[in-house]
N, C-alpha and C positions, 0 to 999 in steps of 0.2 A: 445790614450789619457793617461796620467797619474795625478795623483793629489798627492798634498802635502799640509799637514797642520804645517805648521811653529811656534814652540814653542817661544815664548821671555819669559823669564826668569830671574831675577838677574842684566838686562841690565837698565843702560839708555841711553836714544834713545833723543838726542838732536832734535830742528826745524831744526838745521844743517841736520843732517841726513836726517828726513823728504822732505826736500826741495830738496837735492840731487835726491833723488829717483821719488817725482814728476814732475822734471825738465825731468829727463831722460824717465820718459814713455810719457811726452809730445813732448819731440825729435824725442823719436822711432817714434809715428804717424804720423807727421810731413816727417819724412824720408823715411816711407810706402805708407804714399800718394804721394811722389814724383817718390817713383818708380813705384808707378800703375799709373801713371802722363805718365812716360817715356813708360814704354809699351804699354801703350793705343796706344801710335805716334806708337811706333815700329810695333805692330799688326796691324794696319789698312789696311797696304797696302798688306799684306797674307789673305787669304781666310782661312776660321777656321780649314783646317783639318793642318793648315803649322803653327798656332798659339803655342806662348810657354809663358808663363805664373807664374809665382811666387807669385804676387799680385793681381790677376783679383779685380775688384770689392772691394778693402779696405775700412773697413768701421771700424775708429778704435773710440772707447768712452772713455772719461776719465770724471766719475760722482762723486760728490761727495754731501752728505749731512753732515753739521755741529749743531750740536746741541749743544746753546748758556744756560749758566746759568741765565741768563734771560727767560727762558723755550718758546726761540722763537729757530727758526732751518729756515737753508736756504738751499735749493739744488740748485746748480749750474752742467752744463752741460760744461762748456769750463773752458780749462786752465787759459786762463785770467782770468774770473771771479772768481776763485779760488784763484790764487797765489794773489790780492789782496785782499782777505779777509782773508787767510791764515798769509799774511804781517801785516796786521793792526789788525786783532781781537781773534787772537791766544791765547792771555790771558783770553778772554773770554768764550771760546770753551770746554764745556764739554767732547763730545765724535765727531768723525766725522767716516763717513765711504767711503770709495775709492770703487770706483769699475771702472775697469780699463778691458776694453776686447778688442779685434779685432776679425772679420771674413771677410773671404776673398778665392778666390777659385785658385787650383794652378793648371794648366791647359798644356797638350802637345798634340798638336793635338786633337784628341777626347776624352783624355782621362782627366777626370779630375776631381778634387774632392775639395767638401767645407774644410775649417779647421776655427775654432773659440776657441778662447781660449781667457783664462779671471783669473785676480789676485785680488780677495776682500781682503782690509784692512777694519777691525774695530778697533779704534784706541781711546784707553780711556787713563785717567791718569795713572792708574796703569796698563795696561795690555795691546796689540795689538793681534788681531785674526785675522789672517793670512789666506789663503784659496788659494790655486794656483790647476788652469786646464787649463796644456800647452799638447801641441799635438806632437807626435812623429812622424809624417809626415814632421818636419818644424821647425828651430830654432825660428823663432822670440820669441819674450818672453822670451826665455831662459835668455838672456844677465841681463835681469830687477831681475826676478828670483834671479839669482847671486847677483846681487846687493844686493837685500833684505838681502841676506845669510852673505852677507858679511857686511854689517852695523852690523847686528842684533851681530855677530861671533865675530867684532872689537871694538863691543861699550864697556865703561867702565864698572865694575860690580857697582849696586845699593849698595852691603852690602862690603862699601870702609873701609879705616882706619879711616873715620871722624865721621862714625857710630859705627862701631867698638869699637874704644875711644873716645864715645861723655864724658863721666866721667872725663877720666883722659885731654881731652882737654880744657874741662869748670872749671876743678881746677886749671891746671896749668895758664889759662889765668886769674881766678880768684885769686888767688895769689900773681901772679905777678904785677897786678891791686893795690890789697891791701895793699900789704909787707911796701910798704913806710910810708903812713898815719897809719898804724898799729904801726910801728917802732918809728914813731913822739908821738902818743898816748901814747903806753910803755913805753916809755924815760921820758917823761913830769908827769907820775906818779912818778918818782921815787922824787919828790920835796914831794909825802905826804909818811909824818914818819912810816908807819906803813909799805906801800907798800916798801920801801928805804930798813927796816929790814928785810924783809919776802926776797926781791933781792938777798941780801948779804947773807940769811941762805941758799933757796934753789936756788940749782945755773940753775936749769932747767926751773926755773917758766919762766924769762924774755924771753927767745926763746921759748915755749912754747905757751906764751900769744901771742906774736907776730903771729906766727904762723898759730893760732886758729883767732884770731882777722882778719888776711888779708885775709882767706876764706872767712870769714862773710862780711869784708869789699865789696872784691873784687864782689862778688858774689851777693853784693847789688844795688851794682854800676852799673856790668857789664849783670847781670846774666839776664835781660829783654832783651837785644839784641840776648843774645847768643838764649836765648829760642824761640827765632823769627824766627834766622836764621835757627835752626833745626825745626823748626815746623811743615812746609811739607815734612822732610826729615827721622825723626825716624821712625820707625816700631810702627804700632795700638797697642796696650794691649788687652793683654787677661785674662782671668781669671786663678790664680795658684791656691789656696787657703783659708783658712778661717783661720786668727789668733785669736785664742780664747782669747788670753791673751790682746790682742787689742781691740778684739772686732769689726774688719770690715774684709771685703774681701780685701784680695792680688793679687794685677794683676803684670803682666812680661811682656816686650816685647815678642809679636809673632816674630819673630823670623825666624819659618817653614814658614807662608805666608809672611812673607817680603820676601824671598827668592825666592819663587814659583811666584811673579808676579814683574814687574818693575815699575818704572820712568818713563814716556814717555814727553816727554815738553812740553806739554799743560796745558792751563786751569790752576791751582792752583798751579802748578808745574812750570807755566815758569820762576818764579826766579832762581828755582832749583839749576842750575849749578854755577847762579852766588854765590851763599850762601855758595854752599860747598868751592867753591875758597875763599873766604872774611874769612869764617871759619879757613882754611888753614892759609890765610896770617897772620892773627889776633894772633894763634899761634906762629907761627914763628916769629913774630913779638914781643910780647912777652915774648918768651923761650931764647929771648938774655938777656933780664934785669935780668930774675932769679938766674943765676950765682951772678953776681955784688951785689945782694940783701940779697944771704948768707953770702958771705962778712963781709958784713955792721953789716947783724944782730950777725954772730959771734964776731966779733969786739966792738959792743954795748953790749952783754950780759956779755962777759970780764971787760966792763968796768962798769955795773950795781952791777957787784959783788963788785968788786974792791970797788965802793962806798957807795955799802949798809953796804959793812964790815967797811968803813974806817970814817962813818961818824955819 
């Protein structure tokens, strides 16, 4: 026998993935009982000491309990019952736990011996606990094993670029939001006399104002979506310090435990992946107009001077 306790870390782990992997330990059983199926025929007609054996007696479980933020929980015993609650109530589902085993005896002649092995998932929003005891008499399992290793190995990292630069994503889409009706704003002062003079003296005010104005603008506008979308995706706060001159405590994103645990797509989390892509495109989307918007605002502040001096 050996055992392996499997770390997830820094990953997220889509329903995609999850579904992959309970599809496949529902196959493998499936495929176990058809070959204790088939030997059973094959054996019959041998007397036990001429029997040969891989599967005797398969007897494979795939269990699960799911506990609902409604503080109700269901345990189901069969794949089906699973994959449709799994389908339909995923966004409701706090934590679930898998436990998935087989035993079965592999047999030649007289000789022969039990093998049972078994892989528990506990599977929360931030973290999955892993637990594998496969047998070294015998691949089965190993394949699911791999599997695991290999989702867990290939999934995206948690601390991306859109964590990364949630700052400089939410200015520049802020911004770019703004820059227009900022521009319109600025422009339409320069009709009162005092603003027209101060244009013409300092030549930094008018792209300055703009500037400052399409942050606040944009960021008024836009800045409740943006905070939505990141909501289940930032890292907790922790405590840094005490600013005496403020007068409260300062907190920072943690950081260290974002890192140490992951994403997994349930429960609070199943927007997740959509938000980070929306994030994405919302960016990109955009980071085209910002160009074209310095433009404009060069080309306005040129001509703000031009008429605060001229007029």
């Amino acid at each position: 026998m050996y055992n392996d306790t499997i770390k997830v870390a820094n990953k997220i782990i889509s329903e995609t993935d999850l579904a992959d992997i309970f599809q496949r330990m529902n196959d493998e059983i499936k495929e176990n009982e058809q070959i204790c199926r088939q030997e059973k025929m094959q054996n019959e007609k041998y007397e036990w000491d001429y029997q040969h054996w891989t599967t005797k007696d398969f007897e494979g479980e795939f269990k699960c309990e799911f506990n609902f933020y409604d503080d109700t929980n269901i345990t189901v015993d069969n794949y089906n019952s699973f994959i449709t609650i799994f389908n339909n109530r995923l966004h409701e589902v706090k934590d679930m736990w898998i436990r998935y085993s087989y035993s079965y005896w592999i047999q030649n002649g007289r000789d022969q011996k039990m093998v049972s092995k078994h892989i528990n998932m506990n599977i929360y929003e931030y973290k999955m606990d892993i637990e594998v005891n496969l047998s070294s008499d015998d691949k089965k399992m190993d394949d699911i094993y791999q599997l695991i290793k290999d989702k867990i190995l290939h999934a995206p990292e948690r601390y991306d670029r859109v964590i990364k630069k949630k700052s400089s994503i939410t200015n520049k889409i802020g911004f770019a939001l703004g820059a227009i009706p900022s521009l319109v704003i600025c422009t339409l002062l320069v009709f009162v006399p005092t603003i027209r003079q101060i244009y013409g003296m300092t030549y930094v005010l008018f792209p300055i104002a703009v500037v400052l104005l399409a942050f606040m603008v944009g960021n008024t506008i836009f800045g409740g979506k943006l905070d939505r979308l990141y909501s289940t995706l930032v890292p907790e706060k922790k405590y840094d310090h005490y600013d005496a001159n403020a007068g409260k405590s300062v907190y920072k994103d943690d950081i260290e435990k974002y890192l140490e645990t992951s994403e997994i797509i349930i429960g609070k989390n199943i927007d997740n992946i959509k938000n980070r892509k929306e994030i994405v495109e919302l960016e990109q989307k955009y980071s085209k107009y910002i160009p074209i918007e310095l433009i404009v605002l060069l080309v306005m502040s040129i001509i703000m001077i031009v008429v605060g001096k001229l007029i």
